[in-house]
PDB file of N, CA, C and O in Angstrom, chain B, residues numbered from 101:
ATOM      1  N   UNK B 101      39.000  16.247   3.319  1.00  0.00           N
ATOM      2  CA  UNK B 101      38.423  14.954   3.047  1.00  0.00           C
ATOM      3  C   UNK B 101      37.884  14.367   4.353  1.00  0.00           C
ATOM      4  O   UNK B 101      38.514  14.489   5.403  1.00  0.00           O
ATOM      5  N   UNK B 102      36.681  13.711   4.275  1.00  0.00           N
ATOM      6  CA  UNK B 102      36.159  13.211   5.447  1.00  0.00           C
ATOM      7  C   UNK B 102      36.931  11.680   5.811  1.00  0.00           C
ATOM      8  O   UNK B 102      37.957  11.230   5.301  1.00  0.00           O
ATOM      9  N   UNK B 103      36.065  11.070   6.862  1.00  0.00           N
ATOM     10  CA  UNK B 103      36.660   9.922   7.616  1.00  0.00           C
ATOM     11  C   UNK B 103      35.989   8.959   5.955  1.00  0.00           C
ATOM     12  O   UNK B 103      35.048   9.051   5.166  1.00  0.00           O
ATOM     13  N   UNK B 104      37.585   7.824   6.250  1.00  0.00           N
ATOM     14  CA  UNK B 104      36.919   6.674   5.332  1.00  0.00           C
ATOM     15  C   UNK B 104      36.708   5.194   6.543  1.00  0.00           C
ATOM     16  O   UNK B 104      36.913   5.131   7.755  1.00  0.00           O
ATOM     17  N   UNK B 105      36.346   4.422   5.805  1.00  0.00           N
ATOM     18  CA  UNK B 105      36.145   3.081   7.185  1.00  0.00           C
ATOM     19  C   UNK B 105      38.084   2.442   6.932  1.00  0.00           C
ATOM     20  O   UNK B 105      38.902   2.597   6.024  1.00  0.00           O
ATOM     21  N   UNK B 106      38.102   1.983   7.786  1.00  0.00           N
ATOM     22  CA  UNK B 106      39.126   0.929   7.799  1.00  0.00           C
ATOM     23  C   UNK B 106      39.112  -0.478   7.284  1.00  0.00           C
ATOM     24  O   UNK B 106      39.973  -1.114   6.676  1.00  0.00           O
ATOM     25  N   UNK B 107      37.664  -0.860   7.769  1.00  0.00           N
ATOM     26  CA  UNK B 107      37.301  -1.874   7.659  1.00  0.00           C
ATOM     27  C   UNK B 107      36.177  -2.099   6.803  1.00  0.00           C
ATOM     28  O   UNK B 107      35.203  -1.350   6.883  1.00  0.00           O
ATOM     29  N   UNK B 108      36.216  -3.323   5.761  1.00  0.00           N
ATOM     30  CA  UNK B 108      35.585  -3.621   5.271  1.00  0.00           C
ATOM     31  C   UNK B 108      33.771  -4.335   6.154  1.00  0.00           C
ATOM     32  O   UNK B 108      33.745  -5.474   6.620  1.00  0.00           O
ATOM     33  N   UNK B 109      32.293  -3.249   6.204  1.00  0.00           N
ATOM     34  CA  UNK B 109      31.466  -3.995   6.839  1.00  0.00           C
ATOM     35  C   UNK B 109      31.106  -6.041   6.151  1.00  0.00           C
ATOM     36  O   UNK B 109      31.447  -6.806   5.249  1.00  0.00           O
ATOM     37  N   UNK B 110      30.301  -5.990   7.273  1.00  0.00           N
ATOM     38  CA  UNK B 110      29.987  -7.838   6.479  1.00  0.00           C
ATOM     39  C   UNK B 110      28.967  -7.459   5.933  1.00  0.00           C
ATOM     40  O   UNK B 110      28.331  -6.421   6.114  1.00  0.00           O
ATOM     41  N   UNK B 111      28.688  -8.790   4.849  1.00  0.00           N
ATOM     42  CA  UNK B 111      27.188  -8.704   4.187  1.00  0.00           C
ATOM     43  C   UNK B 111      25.913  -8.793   5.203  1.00  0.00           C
ATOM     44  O   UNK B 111      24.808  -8.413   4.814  1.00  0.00           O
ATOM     45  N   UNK B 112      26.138  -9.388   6.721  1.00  0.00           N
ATOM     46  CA  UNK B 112      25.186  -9.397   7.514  1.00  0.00           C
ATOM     47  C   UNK B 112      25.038  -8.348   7.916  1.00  0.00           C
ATOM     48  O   UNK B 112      23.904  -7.910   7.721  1.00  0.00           O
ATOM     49  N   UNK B 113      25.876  -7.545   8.545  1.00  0.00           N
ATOM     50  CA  UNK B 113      25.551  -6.274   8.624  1.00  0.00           C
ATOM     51  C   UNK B 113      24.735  -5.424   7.918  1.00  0.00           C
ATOM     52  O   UNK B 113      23.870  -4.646   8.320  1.00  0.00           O
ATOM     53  N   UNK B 114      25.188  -5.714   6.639  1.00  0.00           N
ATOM     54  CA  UNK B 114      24.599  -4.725   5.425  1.00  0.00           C
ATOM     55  C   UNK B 114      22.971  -5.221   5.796  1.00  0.00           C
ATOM     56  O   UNK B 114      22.081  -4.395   5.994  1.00  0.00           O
ATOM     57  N   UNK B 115      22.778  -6.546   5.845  1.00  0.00           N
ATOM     58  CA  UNK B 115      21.396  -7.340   6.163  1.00  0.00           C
ATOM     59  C   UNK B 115      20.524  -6.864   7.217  1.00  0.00           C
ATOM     60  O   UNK B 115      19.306  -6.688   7.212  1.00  0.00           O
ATOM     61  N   UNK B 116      21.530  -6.665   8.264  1.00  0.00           N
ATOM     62  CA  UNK B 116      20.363  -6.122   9.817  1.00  0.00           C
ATOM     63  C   UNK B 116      20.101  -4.667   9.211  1.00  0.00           C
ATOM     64  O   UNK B 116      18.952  -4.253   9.366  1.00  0.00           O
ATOM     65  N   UNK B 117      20.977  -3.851   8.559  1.00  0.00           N
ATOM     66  CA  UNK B 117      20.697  -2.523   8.747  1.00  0.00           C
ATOM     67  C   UNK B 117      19.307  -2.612   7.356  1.00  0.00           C
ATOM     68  O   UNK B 117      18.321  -1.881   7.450  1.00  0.00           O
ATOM     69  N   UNK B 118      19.424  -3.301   6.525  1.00  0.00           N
ATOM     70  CA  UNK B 118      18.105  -3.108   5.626  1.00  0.00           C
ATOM     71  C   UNK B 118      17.067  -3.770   5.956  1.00  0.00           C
ATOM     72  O   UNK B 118      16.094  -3.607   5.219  1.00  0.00           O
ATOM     73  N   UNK B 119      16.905  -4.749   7.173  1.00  0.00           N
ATOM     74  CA  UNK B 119      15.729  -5.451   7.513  1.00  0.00           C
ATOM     75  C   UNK B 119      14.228  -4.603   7.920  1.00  0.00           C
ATOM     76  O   UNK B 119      13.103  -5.099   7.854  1.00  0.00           O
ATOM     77  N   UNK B 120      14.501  -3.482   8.263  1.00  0.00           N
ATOM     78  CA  UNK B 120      13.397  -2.552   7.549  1.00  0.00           C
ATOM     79  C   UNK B 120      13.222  -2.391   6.366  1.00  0.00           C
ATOM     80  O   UNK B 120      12.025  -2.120   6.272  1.00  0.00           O
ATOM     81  N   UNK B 121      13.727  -2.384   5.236  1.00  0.00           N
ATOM     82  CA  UNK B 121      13.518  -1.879   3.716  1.00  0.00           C
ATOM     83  C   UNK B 121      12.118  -2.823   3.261  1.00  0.00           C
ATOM     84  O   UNK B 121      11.555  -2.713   2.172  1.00  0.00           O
ATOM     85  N   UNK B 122      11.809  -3.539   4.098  1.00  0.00           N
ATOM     86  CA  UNK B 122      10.806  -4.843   3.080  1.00  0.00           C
ATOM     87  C   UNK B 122       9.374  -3.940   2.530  1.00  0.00           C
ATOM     88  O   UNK B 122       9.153  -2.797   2.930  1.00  0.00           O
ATOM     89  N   UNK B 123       8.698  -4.485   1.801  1.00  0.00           N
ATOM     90  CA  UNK B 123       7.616  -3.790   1.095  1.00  0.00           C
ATOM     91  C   UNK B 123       6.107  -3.853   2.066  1.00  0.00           C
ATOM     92  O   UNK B 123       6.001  -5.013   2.463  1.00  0.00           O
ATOM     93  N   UNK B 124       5.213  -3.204   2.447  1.00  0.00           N
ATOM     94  CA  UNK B 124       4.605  -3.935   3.611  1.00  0.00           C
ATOM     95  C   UNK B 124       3.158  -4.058   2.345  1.00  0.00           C
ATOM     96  O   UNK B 124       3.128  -3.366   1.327  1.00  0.00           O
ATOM     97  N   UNK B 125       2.249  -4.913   2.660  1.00  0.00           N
ATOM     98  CA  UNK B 125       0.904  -4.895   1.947  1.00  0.00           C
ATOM     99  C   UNK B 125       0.257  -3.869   2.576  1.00  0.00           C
ATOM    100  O   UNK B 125       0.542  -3.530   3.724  1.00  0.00           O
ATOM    101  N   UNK B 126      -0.838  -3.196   1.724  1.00  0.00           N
ATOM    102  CA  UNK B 126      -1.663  -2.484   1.771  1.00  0.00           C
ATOM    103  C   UNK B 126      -2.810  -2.362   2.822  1.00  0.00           C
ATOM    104  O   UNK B 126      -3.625  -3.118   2.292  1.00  0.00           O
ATOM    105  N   UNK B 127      -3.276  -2.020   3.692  1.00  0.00           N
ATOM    106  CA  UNK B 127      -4.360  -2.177   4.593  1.00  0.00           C
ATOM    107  C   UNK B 127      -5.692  -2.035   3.649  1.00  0.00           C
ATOM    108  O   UNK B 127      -5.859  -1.196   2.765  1.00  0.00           O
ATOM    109  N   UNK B 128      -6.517  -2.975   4.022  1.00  0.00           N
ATOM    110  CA  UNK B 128      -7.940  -3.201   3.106  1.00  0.00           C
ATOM    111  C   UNK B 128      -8.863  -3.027   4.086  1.00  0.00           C
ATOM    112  O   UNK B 128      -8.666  -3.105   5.298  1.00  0.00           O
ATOM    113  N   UNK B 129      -9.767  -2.815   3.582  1.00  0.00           N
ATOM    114  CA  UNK B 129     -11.142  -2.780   4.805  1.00  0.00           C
ATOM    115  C   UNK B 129     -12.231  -3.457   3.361  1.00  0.00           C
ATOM    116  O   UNK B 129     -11.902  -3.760   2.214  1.00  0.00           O
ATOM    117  N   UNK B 130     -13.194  -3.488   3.854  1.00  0.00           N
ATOM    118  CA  UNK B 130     -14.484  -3.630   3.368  1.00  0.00           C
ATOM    119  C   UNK B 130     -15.092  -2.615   2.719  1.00  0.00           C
ATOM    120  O   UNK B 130     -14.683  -1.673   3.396  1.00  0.00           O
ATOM    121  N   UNK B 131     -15.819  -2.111   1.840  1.00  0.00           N
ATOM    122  CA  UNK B 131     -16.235  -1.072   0.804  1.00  0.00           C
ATOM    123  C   UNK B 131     -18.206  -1.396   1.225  1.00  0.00           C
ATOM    124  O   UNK B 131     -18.934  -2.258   0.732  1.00  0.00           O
ATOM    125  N   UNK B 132     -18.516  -0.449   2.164  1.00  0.00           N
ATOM    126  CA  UNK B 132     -19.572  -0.717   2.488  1.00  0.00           C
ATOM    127  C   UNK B 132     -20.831  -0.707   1.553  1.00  0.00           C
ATOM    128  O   UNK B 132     -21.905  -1.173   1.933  1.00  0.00           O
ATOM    129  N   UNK B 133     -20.637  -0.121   0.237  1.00  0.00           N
ATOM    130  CA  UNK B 133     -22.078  -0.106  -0.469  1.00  0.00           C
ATOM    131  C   UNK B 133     -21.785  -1.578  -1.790  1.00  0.00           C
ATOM    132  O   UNK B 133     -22.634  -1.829  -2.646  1.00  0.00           O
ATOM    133  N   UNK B 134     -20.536  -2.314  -1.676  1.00  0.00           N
ATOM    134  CA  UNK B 134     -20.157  -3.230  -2.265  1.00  0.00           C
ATOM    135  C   UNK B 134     -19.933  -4.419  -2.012  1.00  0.00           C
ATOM    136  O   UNK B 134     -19.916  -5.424  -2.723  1.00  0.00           O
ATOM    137  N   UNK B 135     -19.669  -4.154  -0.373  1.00  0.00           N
ATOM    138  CA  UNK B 135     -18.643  -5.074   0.408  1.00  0.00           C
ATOM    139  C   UNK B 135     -17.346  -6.115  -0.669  1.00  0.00           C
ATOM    140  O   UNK B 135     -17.189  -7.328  -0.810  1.00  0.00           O
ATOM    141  N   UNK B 136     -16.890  -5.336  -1.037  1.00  0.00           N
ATOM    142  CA  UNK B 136     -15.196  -5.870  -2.049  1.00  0.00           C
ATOM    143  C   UNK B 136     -14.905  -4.719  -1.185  1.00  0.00           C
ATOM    144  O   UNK B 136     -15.427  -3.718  -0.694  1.00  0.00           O
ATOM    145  N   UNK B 137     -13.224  -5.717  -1.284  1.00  0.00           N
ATOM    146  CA  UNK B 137     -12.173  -5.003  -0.462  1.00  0.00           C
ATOM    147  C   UNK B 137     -11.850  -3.894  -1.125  1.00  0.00           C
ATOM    148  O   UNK B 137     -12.321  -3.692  -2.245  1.00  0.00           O
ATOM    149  N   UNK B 138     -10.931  -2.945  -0.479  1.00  0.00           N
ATOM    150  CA  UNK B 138     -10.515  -1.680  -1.222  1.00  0.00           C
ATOM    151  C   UNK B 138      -9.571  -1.080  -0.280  1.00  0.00           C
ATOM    152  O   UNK B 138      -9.841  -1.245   0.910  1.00  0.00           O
ATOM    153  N   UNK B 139      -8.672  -0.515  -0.530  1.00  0.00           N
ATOM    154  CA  UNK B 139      -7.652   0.502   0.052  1.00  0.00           C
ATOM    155  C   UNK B 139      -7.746   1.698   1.074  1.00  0.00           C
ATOM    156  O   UNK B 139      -7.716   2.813   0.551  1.00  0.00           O
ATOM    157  N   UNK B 140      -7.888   1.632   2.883  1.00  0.00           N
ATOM    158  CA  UNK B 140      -8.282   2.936   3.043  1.00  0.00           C
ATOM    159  C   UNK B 140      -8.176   4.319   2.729  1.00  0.00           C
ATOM    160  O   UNK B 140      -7.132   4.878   2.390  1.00  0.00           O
ATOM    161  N   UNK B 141      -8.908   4.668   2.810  1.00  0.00           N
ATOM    162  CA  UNK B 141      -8.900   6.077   2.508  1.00  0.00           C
ATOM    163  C   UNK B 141      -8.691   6.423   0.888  1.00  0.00           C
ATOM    164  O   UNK B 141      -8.004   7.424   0.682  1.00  0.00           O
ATOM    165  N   UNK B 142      -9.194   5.725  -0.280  1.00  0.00           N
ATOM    166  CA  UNK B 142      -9.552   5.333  -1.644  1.00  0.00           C
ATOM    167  C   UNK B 142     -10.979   5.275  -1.887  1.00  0.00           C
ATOM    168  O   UNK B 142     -11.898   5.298  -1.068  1.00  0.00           O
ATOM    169  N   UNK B 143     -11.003   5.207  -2.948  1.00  0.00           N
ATOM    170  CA  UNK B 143     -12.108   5.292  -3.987  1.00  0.00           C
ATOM    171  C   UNK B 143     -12.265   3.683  -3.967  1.00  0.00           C
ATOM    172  O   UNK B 143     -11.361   2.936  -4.339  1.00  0.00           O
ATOM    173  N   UNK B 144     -13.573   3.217  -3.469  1.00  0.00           N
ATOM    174  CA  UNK B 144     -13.440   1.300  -4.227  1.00  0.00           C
ATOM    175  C   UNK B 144     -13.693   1.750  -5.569  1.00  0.00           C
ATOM    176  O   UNK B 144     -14.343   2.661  -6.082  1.00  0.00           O
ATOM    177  N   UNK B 145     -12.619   0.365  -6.152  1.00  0.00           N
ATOM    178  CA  UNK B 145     -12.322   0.429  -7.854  1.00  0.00           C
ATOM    179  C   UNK B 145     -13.559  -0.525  -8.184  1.00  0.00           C
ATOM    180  O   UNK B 145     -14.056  -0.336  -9.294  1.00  0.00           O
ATOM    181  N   UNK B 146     -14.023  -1.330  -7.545  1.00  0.00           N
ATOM    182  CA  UNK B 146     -15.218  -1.736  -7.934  1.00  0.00           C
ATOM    183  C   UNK B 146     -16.440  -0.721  -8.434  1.00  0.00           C
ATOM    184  O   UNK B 146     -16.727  -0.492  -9.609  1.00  0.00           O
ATOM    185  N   UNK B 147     -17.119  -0.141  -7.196  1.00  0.00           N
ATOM    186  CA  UNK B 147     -18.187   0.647  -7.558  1.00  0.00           C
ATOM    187  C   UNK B 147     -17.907   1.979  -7.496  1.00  0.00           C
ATOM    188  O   UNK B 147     -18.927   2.643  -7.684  1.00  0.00           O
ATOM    189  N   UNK B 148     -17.131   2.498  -7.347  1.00  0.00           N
ATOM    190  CA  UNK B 148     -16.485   3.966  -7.185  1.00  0.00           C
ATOM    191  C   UNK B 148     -16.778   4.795  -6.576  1.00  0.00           C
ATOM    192  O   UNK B 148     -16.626   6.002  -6.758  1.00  0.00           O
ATOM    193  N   UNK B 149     -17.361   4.093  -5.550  1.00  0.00           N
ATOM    194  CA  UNK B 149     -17.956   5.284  -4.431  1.00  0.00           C
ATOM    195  C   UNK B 149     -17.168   5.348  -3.051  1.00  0.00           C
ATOM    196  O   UNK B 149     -16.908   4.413  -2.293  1.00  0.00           O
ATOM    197  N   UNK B 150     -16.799   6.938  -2.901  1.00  0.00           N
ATOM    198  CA  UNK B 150     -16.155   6.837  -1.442  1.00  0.00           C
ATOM    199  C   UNK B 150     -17.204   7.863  -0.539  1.00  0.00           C
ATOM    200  O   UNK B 150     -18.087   8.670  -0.829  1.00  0.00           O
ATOM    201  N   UNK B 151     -16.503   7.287   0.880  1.00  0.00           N
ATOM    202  CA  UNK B 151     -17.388   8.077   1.878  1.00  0.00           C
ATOM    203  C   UNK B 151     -18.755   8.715   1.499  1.00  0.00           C
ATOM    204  O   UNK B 151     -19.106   9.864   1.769  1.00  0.00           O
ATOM    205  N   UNK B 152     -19.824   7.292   0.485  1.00  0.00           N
ATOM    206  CA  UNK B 152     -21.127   7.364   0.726  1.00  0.00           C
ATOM    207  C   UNK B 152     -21.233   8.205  -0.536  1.00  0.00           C
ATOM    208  O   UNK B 152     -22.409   8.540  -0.675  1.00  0.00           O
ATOM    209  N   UNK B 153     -20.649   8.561  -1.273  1.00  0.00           N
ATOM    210  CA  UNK B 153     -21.055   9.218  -2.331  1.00  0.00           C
ATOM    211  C   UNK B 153     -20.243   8.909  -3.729  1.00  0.00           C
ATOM    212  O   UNK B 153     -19.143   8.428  -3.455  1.00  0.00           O
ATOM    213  N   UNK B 154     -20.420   9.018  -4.904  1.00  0.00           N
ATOM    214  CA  UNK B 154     -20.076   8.131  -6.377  1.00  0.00           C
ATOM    215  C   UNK B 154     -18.783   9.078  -7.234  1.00  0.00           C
ATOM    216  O   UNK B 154     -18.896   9.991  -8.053  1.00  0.00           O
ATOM    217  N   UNK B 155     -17.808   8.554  -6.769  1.00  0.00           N
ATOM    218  CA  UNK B 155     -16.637   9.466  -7.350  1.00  0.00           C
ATOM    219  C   UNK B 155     -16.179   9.151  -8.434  1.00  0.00           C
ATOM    220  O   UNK B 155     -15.703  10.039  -9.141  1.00  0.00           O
ATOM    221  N   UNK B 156     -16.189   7.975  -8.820  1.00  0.00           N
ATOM    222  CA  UNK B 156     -15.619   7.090 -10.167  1.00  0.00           C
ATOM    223  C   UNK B 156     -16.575   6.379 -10.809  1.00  0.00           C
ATOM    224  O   UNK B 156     -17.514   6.057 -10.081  1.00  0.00           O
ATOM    225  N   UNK B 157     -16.648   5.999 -12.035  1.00  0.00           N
ATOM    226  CA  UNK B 157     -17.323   5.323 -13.008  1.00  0.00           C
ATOM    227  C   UNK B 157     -17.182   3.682 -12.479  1.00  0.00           C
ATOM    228  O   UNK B 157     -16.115   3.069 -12.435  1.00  0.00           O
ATOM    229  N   UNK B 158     -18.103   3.306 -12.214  1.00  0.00           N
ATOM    230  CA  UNK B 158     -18.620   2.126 -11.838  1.00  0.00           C
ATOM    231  C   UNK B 158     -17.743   1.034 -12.853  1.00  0.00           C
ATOM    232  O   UNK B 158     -17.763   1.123 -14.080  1.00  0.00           O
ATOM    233  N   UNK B 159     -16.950  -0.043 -12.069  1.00  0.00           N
ATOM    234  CA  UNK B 159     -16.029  -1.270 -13.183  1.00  0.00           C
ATOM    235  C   UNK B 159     -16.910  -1.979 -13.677  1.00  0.00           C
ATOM    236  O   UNK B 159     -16.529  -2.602 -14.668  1.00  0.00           O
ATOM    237  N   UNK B 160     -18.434  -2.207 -13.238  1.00  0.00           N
ATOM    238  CA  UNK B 160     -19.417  -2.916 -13.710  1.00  0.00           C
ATOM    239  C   UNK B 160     -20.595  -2.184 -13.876  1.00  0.00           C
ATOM    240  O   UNK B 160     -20.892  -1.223 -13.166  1.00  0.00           O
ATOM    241  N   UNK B 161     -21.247  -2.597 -14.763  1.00  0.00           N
ATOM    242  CA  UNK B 161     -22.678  -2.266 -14.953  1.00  0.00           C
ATOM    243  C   UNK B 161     -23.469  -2.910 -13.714  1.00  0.00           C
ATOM    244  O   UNK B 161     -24.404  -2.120 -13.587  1.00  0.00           O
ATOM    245  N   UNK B 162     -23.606  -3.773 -12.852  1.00  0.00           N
ATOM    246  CA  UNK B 162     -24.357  -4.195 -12.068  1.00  0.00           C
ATOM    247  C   UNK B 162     -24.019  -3.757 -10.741  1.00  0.00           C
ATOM    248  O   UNK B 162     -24.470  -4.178  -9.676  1.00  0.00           O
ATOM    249  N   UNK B 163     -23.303  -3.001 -10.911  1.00  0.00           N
ATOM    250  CA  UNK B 163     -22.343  -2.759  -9.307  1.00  0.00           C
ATOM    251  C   UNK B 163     -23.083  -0.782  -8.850  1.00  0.00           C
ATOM    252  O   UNK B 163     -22.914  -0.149  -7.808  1.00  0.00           O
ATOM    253  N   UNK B 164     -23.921  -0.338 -10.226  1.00  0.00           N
ATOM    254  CA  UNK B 164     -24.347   0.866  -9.821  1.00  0.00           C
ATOM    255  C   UNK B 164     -26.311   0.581  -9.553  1.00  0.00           C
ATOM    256  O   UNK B 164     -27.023   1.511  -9.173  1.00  0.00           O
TER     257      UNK B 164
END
C-alpha cells in the first residue's frame, strides 16, 4: 500500500493548485475576404473561405 496524507489539505490549497484550470477565450483575428471575426487557423463560418480559397458553404447568400 502506498503513502496516505496525514493531514487533511485546505480548500485554499485545493484553490492555488486549480488556478490554472480556468477556460481561456478563443484567439480571433479578422477573416480577410469578410472582415468578421473567426478562429485562427479555421474556416470563417461566415463566408467559408480559408487561406484565400472557399471551403464551406457560404452562411449567407450575400457573403459569396
Amino acid at each position: 500500500m502506498g503513502a496516505l496524507p496525514k493531514k487533511r489539505h485546505t480548500n485554499a490549497r485545493q484553490g492555488h493548485r486549480r488556478a490554472h484550470h480556468k477556460v481561456k477565450l478563443p484567439q480571433l483575428t479578422i477573416c480577410p475576404q469578410c472582415r468578421q471575426p473567426r478562429q485562427s487557423h479555421h474556416a470563417c463560418p461566415n463566408c467559408g473561405s480559408y487561406r484565400g480559397r472557399q471551403v464551406l458553404k457560404a452562411k449567407n447568400a450575400a457573403a459569396e
